[in-house]
FIVODO-218037 format. One line per field, with one value per atom (N, C-alpha, C, CB): chain; atom name; x, y, z. Coordinates in steps of 0.2 Angstrom, whole numbers. Glycine has a CB too. Example, Ala and Ser with C-alpha at 12.3 -4.5 7.8 and 13.67 -1.06 7.14 Angstrom:
<sites>
chaine c(A/A/A/A/A/A/A/A) .
atome c(N/CA/C/CB/N/CA/C/CB) .
px c(66/62/66/57/64/68/64/70) .
py c(-28/-22/-16/-22/-11/-5/0/-3) .
pz c(39/39/39/45/35/36/39/29) .
</sites>
This chain:
<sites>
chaine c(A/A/A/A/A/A/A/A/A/A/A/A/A/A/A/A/A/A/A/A/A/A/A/A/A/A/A/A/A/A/A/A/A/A/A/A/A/A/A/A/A/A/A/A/A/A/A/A/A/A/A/A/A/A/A/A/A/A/A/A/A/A/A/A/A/A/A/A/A/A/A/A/A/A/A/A/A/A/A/A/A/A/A/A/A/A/A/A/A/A/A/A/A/A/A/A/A/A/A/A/A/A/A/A/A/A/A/A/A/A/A/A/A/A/A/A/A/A/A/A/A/A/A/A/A/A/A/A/A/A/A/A/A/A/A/A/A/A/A/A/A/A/A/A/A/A/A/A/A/A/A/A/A/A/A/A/A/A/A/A/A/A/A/A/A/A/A/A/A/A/A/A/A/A/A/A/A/A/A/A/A/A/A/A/A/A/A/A/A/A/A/A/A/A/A/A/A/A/A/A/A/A/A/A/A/A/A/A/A/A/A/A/A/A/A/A/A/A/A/A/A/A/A/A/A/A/A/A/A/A/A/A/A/A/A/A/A/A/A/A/A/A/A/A/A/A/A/A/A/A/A/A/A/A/A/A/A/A/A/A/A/A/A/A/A/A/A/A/A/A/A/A/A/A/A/A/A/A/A/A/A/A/A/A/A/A/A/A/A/A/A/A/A/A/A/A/A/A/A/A/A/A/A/A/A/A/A/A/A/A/A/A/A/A/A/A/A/A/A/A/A/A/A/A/A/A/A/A/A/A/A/A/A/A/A/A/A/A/A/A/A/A/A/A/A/A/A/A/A/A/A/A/A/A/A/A/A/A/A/A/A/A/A/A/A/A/A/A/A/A/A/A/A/A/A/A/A/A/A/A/A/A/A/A/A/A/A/A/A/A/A/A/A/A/A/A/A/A/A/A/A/A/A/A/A/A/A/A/A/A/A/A/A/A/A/A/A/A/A/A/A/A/A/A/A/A/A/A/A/A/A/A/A/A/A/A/A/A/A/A/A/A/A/A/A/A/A/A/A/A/A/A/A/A/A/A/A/A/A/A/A/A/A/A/A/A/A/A/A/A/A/A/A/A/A/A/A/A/A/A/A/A/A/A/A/A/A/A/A/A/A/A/A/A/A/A/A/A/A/A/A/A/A/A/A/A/A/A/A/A/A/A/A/A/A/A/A/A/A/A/A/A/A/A/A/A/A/A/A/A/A/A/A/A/A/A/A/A/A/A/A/A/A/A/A/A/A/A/A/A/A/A/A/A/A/A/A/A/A/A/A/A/A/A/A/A/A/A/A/A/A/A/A/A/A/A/A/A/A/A/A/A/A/A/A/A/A/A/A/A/A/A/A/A/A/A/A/A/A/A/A/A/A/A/A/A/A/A/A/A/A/A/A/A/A/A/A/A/A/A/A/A/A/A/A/A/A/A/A/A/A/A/A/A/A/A/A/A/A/A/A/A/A/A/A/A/A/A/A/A/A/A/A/A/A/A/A/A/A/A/A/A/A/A/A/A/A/A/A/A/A/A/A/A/A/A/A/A/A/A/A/A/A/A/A/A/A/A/A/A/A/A/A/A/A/A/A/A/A/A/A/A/A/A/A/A/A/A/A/A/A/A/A/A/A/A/A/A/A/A/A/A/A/A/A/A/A/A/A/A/A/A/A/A/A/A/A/A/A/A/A/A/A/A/A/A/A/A/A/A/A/A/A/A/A/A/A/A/A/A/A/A/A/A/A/A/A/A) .
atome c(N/CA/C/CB/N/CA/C/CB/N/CA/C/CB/N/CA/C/CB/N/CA/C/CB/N/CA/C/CB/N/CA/C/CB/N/CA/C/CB/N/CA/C/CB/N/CA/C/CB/N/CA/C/CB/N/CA/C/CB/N/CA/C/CB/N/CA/C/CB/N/CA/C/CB/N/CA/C/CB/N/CA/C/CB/N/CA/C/CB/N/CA/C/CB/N/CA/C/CB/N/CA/C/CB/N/CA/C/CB/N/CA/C/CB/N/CA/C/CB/N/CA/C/CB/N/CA/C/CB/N/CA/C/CB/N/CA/C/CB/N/CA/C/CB/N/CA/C/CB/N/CA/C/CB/N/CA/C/CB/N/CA/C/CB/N/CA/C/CB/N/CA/C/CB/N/CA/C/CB/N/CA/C/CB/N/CA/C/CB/N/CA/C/CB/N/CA/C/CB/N/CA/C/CB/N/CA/C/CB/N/CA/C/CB/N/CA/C/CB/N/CA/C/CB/N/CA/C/CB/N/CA/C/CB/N/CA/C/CB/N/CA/C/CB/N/CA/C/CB/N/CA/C/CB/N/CA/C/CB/N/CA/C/CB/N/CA/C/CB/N/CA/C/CB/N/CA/C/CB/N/CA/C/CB/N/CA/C/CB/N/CA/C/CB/N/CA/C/CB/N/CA/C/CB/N/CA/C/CB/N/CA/C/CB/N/CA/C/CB/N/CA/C/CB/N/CA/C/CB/N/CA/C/CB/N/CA/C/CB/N/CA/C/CB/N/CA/C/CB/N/CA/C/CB/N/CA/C/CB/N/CA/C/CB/N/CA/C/CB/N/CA/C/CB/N/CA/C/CB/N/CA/C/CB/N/CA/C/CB/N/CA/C/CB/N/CA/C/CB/N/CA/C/CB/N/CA/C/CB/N/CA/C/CB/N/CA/C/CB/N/CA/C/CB/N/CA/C/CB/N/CA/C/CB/N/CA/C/CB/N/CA/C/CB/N/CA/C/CB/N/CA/C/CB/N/CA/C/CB/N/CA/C/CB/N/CA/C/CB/N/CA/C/CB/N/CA/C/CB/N/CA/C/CB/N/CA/C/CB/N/CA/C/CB/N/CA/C/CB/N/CA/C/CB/N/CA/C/CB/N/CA/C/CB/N/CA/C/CB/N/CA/C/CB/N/CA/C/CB/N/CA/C/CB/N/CA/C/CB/N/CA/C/CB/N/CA/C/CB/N/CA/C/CB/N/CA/C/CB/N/CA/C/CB/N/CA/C/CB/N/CA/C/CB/N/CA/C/CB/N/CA/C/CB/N/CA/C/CB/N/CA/C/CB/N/CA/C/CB/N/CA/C/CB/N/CA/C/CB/N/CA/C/CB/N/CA/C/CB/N/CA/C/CB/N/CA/C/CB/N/CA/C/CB/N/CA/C/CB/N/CA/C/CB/N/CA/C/CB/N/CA/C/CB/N/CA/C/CB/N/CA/C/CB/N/CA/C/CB/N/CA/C/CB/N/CA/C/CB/N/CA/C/CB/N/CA/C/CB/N/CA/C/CB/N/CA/C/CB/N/CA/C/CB/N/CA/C/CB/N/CA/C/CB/N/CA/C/CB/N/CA/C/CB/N/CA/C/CB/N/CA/C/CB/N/CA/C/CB/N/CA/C/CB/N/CA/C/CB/N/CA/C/CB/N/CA/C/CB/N/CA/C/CB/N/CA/C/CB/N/CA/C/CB/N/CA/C/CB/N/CA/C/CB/N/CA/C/CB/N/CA/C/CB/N/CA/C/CB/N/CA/C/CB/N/CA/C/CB/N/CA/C/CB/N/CA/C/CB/N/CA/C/CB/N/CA/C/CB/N/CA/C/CB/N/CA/C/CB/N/CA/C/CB/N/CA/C/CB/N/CA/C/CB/N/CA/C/CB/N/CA/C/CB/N/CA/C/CB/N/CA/C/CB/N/CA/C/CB/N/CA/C/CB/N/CA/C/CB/N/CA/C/CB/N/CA/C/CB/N/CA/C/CB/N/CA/C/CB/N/CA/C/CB/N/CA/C/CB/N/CA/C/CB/N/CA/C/CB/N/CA/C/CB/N/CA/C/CB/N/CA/C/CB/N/CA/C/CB/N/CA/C/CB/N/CA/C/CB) .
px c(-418/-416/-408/-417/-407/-401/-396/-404/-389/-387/-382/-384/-382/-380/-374/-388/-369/-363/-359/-360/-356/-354/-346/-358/-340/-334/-329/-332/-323/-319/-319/-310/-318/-318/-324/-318/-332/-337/-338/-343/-336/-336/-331/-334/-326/-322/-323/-313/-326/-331/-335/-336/-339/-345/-342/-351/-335/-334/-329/-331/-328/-326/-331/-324/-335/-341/-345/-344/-344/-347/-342/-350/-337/-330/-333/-322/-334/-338/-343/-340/-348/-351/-350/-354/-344/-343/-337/-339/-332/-328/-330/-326/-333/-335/-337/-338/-343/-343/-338/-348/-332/-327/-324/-322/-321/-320/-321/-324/-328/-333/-329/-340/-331/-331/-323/-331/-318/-311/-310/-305/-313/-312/-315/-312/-320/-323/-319/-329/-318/-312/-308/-307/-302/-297/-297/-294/-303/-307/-307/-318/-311/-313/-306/-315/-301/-295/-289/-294/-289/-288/-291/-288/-296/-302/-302/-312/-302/-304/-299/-309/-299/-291/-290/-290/-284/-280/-280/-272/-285/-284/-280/-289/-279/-272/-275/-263/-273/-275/-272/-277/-269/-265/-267/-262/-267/-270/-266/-273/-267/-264/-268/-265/-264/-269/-266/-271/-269/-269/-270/-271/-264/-266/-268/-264/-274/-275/-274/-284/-269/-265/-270/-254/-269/-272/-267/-273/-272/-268/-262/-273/-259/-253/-256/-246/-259/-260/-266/-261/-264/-266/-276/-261/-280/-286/-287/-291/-285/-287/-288/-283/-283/-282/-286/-276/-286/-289/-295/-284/-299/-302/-310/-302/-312/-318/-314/-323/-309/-307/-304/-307/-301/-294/-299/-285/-301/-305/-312/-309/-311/-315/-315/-316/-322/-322/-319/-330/-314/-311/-316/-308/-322/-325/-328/-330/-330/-331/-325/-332/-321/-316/-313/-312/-313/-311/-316/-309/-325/-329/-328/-333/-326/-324/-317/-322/-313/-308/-309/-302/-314/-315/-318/-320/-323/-327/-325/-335/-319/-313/-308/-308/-307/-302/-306/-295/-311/-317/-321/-321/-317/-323/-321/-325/-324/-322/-316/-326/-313/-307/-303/-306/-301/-296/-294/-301/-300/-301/-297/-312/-302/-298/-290/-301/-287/-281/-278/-281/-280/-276/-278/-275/-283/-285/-280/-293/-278/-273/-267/-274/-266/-257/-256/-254/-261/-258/-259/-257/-264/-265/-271/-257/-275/-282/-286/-285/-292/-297/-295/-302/-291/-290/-296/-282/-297/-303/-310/-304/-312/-317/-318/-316/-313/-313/-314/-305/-314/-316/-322/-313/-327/-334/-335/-336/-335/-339/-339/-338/-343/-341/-338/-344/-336/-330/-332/-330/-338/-343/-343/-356/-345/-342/-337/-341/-333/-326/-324/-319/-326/-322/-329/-323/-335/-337/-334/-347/-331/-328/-321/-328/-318/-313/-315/-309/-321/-323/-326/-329/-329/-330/-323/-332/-318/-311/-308/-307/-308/-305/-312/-301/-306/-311/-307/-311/-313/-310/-316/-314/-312/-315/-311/-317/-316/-314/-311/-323/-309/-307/-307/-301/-312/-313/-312/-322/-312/-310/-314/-301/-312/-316/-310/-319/-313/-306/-313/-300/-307/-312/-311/-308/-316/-317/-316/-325/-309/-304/-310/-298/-314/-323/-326/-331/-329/-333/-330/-340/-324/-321/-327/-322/-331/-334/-332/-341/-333/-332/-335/-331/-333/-333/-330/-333/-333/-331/-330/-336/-323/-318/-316/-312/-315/-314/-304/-318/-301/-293/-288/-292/-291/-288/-293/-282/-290/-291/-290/-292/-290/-287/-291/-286/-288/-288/-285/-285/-290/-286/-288/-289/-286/-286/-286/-280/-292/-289/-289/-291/-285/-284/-279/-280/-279/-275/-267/-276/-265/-258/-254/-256/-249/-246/-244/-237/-238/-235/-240/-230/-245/-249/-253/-254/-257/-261/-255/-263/-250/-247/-246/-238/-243/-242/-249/-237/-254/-262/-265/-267/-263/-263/-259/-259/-252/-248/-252/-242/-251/-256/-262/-258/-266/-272/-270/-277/-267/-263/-261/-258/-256/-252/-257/-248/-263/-268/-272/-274/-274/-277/-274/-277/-269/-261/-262/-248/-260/-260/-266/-260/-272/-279/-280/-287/-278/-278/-272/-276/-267/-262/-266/-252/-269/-273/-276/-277/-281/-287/-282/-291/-280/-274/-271/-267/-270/-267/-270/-266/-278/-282/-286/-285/-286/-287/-283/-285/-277/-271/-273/-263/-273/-273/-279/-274/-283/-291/-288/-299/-284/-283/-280/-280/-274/-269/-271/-265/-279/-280/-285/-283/-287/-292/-288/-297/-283/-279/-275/-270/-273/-272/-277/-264/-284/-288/-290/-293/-289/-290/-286/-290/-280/-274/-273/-271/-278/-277/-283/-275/-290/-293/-292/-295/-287/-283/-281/-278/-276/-269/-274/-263/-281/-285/-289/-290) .
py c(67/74/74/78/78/80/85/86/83/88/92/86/101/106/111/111/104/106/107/100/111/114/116/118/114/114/118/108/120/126/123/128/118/118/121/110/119/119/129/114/132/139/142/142/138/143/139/142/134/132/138/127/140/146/152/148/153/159/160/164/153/153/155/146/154/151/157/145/165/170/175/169/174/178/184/174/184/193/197/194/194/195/197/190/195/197/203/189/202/206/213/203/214/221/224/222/223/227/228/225/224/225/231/217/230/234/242/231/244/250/253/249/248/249/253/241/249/252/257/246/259/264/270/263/269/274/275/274/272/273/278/266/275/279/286/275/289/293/299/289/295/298/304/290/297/299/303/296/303/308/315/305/315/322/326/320/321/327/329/325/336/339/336/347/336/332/336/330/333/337/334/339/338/337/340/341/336/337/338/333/344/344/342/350/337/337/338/330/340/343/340/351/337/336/337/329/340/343/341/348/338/338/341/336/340/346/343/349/349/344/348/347/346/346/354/338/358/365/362/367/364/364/367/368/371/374/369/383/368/362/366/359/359/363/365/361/364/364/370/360/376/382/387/382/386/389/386/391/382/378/382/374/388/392/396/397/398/401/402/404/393/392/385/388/383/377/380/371/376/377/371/383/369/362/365/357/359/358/361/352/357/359/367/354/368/376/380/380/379/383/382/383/377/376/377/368/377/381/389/379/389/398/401/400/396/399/397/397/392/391/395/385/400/404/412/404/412/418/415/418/410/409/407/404/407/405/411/400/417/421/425/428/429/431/434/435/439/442/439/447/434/430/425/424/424/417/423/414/428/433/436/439/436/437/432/437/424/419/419/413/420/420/425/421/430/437/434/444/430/430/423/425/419/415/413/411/420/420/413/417/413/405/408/402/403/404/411/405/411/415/416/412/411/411/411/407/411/410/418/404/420/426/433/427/430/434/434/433/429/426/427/419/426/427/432/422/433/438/437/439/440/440/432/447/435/428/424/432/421/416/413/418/417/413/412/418/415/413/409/421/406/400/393/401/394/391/388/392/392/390/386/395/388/387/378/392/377/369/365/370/370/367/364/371/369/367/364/374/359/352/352/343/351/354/347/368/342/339/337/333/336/333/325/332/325/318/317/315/311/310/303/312/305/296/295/296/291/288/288/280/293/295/294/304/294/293/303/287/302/310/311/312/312/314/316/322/321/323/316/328/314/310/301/314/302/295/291/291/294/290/291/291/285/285/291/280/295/300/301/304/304/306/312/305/314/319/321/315/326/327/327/335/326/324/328/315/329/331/333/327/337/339/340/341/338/338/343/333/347/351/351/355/351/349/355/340/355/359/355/364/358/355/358/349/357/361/359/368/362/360/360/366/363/363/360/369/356/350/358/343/362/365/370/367/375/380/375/384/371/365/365/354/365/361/369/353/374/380/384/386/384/385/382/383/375/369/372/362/373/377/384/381/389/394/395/398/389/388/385/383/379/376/383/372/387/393/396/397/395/404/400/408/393/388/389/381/388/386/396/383/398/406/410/411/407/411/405/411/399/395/400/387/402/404/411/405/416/420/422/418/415/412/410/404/404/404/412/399/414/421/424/426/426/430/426/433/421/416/417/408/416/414/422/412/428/434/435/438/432/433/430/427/425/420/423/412/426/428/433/431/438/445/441/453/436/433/431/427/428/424/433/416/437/440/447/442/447/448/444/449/438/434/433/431/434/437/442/440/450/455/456/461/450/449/448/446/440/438/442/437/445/449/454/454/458/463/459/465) .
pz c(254/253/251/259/247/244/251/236/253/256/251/262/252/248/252/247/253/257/249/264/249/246/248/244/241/243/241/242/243/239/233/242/231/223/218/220/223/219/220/222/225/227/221/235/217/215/206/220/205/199/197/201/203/202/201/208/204/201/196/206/194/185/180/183/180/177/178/180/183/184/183/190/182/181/177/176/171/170/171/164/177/180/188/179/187/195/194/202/189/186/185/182/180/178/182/174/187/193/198/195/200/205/200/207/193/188/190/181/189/191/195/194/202/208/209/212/208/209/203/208/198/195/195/191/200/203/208/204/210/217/216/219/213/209/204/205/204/198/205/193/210/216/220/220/223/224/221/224/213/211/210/207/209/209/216/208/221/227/229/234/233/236/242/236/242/249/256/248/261/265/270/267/276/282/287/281/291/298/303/300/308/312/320/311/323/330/336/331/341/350/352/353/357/363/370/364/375/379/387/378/389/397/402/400/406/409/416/407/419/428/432/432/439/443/446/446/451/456/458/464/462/463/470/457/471/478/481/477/489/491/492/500/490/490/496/488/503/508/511/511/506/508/506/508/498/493/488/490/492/491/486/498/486/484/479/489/480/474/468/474/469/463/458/469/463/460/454/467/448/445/440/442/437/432/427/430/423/419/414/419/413/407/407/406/412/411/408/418/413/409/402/413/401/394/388/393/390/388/387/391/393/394/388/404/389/384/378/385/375/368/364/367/369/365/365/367/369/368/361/376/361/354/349/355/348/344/342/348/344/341/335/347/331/325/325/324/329/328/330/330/334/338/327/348/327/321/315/318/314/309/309/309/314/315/312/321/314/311/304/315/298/292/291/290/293/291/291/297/297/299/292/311/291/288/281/290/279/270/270/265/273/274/271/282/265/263/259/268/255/251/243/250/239/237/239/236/245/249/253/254/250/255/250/258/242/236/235/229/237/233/240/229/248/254/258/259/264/269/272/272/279/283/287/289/289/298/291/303/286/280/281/276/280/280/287/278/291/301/299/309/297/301/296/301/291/289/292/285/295/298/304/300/307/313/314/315/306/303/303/294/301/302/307/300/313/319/322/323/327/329/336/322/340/350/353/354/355/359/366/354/370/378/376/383/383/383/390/380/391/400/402/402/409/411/418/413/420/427/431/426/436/444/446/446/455/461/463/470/464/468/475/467/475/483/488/481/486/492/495/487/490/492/491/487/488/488/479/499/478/473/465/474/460/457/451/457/447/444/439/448/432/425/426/420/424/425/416/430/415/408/409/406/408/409/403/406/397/393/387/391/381/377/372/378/363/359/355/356/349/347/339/351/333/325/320/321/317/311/305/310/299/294/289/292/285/278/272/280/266/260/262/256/264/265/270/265/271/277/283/273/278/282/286/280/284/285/292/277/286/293/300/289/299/307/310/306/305/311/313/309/310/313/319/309/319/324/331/321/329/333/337/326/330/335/338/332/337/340/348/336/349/352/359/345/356/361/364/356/359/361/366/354/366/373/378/372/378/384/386/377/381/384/389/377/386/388/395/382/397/401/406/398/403/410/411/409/410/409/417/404/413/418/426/415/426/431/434/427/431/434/439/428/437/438/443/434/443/450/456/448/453/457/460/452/458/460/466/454/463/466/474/462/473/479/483/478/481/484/488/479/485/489/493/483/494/498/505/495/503/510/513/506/508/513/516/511/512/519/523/517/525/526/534/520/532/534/540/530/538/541/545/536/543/548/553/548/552/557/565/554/562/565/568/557/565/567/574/560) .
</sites>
């Protein structure tokens, strides 16, 4: 039997000997590439990512009515800054879908933007202070925009970015409030 070990010389024989064969299609290939690259418009992407801290107020005290999961709440504030008029506000403040906005409807254009902005979790593996076990904790959050333009893409990013942070201190506020009026019923119980 013949062995069919084969050497760099004889691999680079065959591709002498196959050079227009292997050429014009690499040829194609990269000039469709570049055909490609040229033609489609350049999109940008602005990303945030958001750390989400832990109470500040010890749970020991306020433990039913300050605590809530990360992901709810961040659910709860996505579909507050996610809704038509919050989205339309920023198509208005910053001249977006300006074409799309002559040929579509309004819920058109806001679900387009809505294709644009991109809102994912980011979770990790803590122990769980209650029960001491190990537990998938959501930690943070990023937040992107994408669109034609570098500068417009990063201050949309921006505003999306502020209106999370804002509807988050909101939330905190009216917690923080709730808690406030519970300790000091809680308080005049007491004293009573």
């Amino acid at each position: 039997m013949e062995e069919n070990n084969k050497t760099i010389l004889d691999l680079l024989d065959i591709v002498k000997r196959r050079k227009t064969s292997l050429s014009v299609p690499a040829l194609v290939v990269i000039a469709l590439a570049v055909i490609v690259a040229l033609v489609m418009p350049r999109t940008y992407r602005s990303t945030s990512t958001i750390l989400i801290e832990e109470q500040e107020i010890p749970k020991e005290f306020v433990t039913a009515t300050v605590t809530s999961y990360a992901e709810q709440r961040l659910q709860s504030i996505n579909q507050r800054i996610m809704s038509s008029a919050k989205l339309l506000e920023i198509i208005d403040k910053f001249h977006l879908y300006g074409d799309l906005r002559r040929t579509q409807t309004t819920e058109e254009v806001v679900a387009h933007m809505r294709n644009d902005i991109k809102f994912q979790t980011i979770s990790a593996d803590v122990v769980d202070r209650k029960t001491g076990r190990p537990t998938n904790a959501t930690i943070a959050f990023s937040l992107s925009y994408e669109g034609r333009n570098p500068e417009t893409v990063q201050q949309v990013a921006n505003v999306l970015t502020s209106l999370y942070l804002e509807e988050n201190l909101k939330v905190r506020e009216q917690q923080t409030v709730g808690a406030s009026k519970f300790l000091e019923e809680e308080a005049a119980t007491l004293q009573a």
